[in-house]
ChimeraX commands (.cxc) that place a marker at each C-alpha (Angstrom):
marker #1 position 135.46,23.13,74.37 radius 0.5
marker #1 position 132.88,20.41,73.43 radius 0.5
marker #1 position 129.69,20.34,75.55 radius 0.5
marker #1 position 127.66,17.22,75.73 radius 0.5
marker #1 position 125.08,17.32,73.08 radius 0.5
marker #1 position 121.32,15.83,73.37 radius 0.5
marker #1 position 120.28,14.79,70.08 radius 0.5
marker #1 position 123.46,13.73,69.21 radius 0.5
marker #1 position 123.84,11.52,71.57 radius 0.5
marker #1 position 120.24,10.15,71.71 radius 0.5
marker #1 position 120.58,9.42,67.67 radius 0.5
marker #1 position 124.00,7.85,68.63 radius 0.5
marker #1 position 122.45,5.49,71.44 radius 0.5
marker #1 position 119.47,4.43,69.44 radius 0.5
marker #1 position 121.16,3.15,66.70 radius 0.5
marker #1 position 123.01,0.67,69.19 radius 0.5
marker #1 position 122.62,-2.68,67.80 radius 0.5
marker #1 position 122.05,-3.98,71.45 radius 0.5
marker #1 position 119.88,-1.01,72.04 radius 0.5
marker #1 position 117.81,-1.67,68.87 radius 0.5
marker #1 position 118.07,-5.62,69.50 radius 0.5
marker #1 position 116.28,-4.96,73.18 radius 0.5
marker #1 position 113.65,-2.94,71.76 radius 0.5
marker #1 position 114.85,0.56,73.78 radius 0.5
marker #1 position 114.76,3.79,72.75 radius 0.5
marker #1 position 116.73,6.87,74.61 radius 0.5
marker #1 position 113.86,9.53,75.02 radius 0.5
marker #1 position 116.33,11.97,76.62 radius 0.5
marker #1 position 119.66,12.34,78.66 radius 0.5
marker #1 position 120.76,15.76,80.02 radius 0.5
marker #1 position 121.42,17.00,83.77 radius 0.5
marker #1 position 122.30,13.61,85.12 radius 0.5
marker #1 position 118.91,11.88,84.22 radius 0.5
marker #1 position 117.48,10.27,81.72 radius 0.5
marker #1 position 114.33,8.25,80.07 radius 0.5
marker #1 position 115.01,4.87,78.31 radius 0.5
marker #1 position 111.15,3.06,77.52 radius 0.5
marker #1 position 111.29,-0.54,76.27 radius 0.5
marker #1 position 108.84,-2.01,73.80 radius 0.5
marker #1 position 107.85,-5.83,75.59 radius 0.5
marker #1 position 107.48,-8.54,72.51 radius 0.5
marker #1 position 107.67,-11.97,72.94 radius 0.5
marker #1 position 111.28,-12.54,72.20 radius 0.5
marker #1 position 111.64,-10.62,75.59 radius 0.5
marker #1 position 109.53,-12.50,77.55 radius 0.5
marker #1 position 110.33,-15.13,79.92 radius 0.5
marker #1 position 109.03,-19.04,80.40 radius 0.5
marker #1 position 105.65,-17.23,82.35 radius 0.5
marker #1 position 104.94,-14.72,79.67 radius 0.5
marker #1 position 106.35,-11.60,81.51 radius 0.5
marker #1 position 109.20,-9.29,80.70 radius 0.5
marker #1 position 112.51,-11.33,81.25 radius 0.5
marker #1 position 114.36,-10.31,84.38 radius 0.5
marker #1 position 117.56,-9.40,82.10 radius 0.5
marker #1 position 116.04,-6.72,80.39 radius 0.5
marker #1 position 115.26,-4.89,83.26 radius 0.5
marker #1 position 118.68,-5.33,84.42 radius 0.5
marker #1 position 119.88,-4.08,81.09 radius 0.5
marker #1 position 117.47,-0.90,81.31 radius 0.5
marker #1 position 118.65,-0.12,84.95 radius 0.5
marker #1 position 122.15,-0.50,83.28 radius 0.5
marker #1 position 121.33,1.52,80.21 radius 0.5
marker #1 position 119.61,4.39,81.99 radius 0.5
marker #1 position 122.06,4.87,84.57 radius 0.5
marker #1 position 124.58,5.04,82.00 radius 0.5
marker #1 position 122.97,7.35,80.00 radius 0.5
marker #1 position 122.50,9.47,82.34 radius 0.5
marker #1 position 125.84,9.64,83.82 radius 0.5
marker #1 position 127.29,10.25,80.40 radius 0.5
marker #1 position 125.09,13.56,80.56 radius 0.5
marker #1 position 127.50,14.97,83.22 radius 0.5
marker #1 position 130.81,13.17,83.01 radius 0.5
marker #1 position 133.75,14.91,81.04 radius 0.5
marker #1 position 133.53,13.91,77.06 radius 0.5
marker #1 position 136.89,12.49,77.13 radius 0.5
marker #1 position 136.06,9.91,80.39 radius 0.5
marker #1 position 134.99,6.15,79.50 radius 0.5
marker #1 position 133.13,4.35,82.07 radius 0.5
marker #1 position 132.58,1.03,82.65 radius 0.5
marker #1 position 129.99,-1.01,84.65 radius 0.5
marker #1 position 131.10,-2.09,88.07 radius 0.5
marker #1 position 127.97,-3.71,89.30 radius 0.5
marker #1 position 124.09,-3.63,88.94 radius 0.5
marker #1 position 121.21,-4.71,91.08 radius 0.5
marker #1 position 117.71,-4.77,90.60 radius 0.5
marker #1 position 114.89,-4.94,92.77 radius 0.5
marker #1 position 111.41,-6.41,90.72 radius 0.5
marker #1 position 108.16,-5.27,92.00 radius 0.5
marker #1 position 105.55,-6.39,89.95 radius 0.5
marker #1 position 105.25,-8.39,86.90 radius 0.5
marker #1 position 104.69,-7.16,83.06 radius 0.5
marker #1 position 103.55,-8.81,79.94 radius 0.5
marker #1 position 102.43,-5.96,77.43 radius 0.5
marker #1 position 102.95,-2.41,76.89 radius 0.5
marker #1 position 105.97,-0.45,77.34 radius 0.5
marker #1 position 108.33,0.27,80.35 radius 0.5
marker #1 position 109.91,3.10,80.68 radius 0.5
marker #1 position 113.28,3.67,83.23 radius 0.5
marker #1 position 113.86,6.95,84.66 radius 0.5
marker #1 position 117.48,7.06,85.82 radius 0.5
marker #1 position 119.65,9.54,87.54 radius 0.5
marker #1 position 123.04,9.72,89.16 radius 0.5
marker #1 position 123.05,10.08,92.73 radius 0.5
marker #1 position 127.29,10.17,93.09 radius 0.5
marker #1 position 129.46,11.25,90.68 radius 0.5
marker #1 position 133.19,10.88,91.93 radius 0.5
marker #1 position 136.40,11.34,90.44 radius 0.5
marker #1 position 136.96,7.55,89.16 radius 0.5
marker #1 position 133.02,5.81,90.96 radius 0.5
marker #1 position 129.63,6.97,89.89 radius 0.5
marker #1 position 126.50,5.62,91.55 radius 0.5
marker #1 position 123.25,6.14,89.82 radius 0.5
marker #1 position 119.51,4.74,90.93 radius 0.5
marker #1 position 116.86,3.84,87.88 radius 0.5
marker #1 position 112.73,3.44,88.79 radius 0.5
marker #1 position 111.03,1.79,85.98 radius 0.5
marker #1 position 107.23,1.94,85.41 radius 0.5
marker #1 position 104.88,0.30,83.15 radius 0.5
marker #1 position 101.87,1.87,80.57 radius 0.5
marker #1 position 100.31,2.77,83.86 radius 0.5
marker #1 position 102.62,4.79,86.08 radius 0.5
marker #1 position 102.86,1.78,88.09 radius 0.5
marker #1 position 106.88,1.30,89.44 radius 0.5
marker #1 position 107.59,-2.54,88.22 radius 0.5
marker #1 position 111.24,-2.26,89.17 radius 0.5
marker #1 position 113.80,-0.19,90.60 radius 0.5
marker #1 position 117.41,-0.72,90.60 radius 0.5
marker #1 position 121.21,0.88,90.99 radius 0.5
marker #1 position 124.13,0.56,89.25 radius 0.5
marker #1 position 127.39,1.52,89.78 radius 0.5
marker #1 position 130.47,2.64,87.04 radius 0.5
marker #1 position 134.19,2.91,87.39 radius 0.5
marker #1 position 135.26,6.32,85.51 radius 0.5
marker #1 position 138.87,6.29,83.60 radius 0.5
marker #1 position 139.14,9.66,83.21 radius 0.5
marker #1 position 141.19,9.87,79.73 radius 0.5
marker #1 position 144.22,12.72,79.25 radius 0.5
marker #1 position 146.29,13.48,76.46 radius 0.5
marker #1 position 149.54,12.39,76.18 radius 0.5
marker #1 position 150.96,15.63,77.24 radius 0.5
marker #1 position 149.12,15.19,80.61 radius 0.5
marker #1 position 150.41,11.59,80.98 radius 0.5
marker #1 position 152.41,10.78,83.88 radius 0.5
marker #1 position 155.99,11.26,83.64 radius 0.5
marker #1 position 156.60,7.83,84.09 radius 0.5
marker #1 position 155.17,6.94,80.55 radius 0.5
marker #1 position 157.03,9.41,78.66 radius 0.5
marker #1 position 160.59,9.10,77.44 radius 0.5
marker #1 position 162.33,5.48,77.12 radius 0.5
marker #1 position 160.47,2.55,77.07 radius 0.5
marker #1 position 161.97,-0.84,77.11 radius 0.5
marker #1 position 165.10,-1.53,76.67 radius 0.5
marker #1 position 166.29,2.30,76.69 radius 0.5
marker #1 position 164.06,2.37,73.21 radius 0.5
marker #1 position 162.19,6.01,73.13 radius 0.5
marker #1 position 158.94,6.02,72.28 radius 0.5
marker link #1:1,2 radius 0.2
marker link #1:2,3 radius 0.2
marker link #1:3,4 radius 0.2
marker link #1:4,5 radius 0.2
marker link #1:5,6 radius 0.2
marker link #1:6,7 radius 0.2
marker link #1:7,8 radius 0.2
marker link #1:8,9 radius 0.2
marker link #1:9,10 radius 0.2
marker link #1:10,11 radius 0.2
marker link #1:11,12 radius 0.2
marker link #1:12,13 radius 0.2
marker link #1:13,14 radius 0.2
marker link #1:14,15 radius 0.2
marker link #1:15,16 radius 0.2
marker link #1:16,17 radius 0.2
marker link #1:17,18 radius 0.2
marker link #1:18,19 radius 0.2
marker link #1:19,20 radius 0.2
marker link #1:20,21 radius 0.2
marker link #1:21,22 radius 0.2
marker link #1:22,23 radius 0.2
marker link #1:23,24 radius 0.2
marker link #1:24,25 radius 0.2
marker link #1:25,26 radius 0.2
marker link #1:26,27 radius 0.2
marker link #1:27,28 radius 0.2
marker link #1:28,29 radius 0.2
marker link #1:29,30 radius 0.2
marker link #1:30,31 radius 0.2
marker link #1:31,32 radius 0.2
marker link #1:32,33 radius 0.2
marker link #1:33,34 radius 0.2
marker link #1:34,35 radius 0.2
marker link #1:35,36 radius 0.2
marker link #1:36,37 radius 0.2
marker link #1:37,38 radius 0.2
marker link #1:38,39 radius 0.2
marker link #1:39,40 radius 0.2
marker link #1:40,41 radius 0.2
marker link #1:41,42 radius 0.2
marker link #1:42,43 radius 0.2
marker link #1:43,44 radius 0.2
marker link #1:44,45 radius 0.2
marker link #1:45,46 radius 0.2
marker link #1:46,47 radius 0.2
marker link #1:47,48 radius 0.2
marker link #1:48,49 radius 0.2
marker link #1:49,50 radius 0.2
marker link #1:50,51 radius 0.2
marker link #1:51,52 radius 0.2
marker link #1:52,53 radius 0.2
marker link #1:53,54 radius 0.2
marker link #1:54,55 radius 0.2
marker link #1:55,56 radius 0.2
marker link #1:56,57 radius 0.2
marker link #1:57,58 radius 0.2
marker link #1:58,59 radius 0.2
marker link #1:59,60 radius 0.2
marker link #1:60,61 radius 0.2
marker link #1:61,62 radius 0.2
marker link #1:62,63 radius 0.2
marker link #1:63,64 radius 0.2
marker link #1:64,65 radius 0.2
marker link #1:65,66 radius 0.2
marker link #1:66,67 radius 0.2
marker link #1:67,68 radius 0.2
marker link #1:68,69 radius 0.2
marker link #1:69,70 radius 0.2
marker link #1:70,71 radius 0.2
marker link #1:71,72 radius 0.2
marker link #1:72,73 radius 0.2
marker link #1:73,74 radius 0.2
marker link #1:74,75 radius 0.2
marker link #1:75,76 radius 0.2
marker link #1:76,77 radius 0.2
marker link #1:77,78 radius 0.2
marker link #1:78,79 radius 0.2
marker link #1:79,80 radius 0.2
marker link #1:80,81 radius 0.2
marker link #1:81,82 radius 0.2
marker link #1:82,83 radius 0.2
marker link #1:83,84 radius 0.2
marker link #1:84,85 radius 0.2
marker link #1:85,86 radius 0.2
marker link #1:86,87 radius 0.2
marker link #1:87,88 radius 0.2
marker link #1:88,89 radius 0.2
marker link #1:89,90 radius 0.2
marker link #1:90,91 radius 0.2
marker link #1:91,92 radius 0.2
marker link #1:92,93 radius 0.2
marker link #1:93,94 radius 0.2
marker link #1:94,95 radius 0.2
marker link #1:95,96 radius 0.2
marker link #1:96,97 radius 0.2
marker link #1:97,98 radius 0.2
marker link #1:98,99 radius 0.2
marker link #1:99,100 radius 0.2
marker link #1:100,101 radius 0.2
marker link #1:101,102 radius 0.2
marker link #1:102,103 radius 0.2
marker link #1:103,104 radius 0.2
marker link #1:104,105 radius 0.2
marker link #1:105,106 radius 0.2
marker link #1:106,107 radius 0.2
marker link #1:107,108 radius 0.2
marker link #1:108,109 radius 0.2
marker link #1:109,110 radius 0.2
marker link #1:110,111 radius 0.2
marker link #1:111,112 radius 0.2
marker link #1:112,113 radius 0.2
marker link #1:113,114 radius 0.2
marker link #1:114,115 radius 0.2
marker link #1:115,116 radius 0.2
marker link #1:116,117 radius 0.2
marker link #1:117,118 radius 0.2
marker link #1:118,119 radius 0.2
marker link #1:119,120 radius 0.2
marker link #1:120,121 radius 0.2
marker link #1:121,122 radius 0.2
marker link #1:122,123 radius 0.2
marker link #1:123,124 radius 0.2
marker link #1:124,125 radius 0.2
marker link #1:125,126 radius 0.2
marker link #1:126,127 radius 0.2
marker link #1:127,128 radius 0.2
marker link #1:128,129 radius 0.2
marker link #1:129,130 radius 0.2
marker link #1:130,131 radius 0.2
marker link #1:131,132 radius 0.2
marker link #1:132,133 radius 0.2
marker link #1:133,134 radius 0.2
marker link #1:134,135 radius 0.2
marker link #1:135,136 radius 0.2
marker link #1:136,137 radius 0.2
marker link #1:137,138 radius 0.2
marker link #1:138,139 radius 0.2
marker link #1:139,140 radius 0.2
marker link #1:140,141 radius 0.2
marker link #1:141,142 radius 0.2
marker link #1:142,143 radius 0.2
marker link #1:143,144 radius 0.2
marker link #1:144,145 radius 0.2
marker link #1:145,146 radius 0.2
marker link #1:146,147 radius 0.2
marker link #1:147,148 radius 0.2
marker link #1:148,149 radius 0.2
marker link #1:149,150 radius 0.2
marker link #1:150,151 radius 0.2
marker link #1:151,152 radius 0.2
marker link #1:152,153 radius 0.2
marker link #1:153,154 radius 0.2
marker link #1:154,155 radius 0.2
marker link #1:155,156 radius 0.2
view
């Protein structure tokens, strides 16, 4: 039986292009929590010279994600329901880092909360997000109703 794997998965995140694009690095996952920090440089800065509002929504996205994959089954896919984010405080240098964890994890909803913090400590932001979870089986657990004749009396 596979078990969910660390380093694996934190060299398999990181080399994201979207991930790598943002400037984030996974620091862990395991447990249902993780640690995503984003580097700030200009490109991610908004019109006043502070970190742009969508990359904290994409941290609180990326750390509750990564964090839920920790405990979900290895076979599940999940997908992004909805996101919110509360910001606290303004940042312009530095680093932020996003410490998320699940708070819920359902059969087919997980719900998952994200604090992020600047060089400092400081909590900038803090934000939830929520997943749908299609829990993938093999074909030999499939529903009856998908197995035999499909069509027009054609077998699959």
């Amino acid at each position: 039986m596979k078990v969910f794997d660390e380093e694996f998965y934190k060299d398999r995140v990181n080399a994201f292009p979207f991930v790598k694009l943002m400037g984030m690095r996974l620091l862990s996952s395991g447990g249902g929590k993780s640690v995503m920090e984003c580097r700030i440089r200009p490109i991610l800065k908004n019109s006043g010279g502070t970190l742009h509002g969508g990359v904290m929504g994409a941290l609180v996205d990326m750390s509750v994600a990564t964090a839920l994959r920790s405990v979900m089954p290895l076979s599940s896919k999940m997908t992004t329901v909805e996101y919110k984010v509360n910001f606290l405080k303004p940042v312009s240098e530095g680093k932020v880092t996003a410490h998320g964890n699940i708070l819920r994890l359902g059969r087919t909803i997980a719900v998952g909360a994200t604090e992020i913090r600047n060089d400092a400590g400081e909590t900038v932001a803090f934000g939830s997000a929520t997943y749908y979870i299609l829990n993938v089986r093999s074909q030999a657990e499939g529903p009856a109703i998908m197995k035999g004749k499909t069509g027009r009396g054609r077998k699959r």
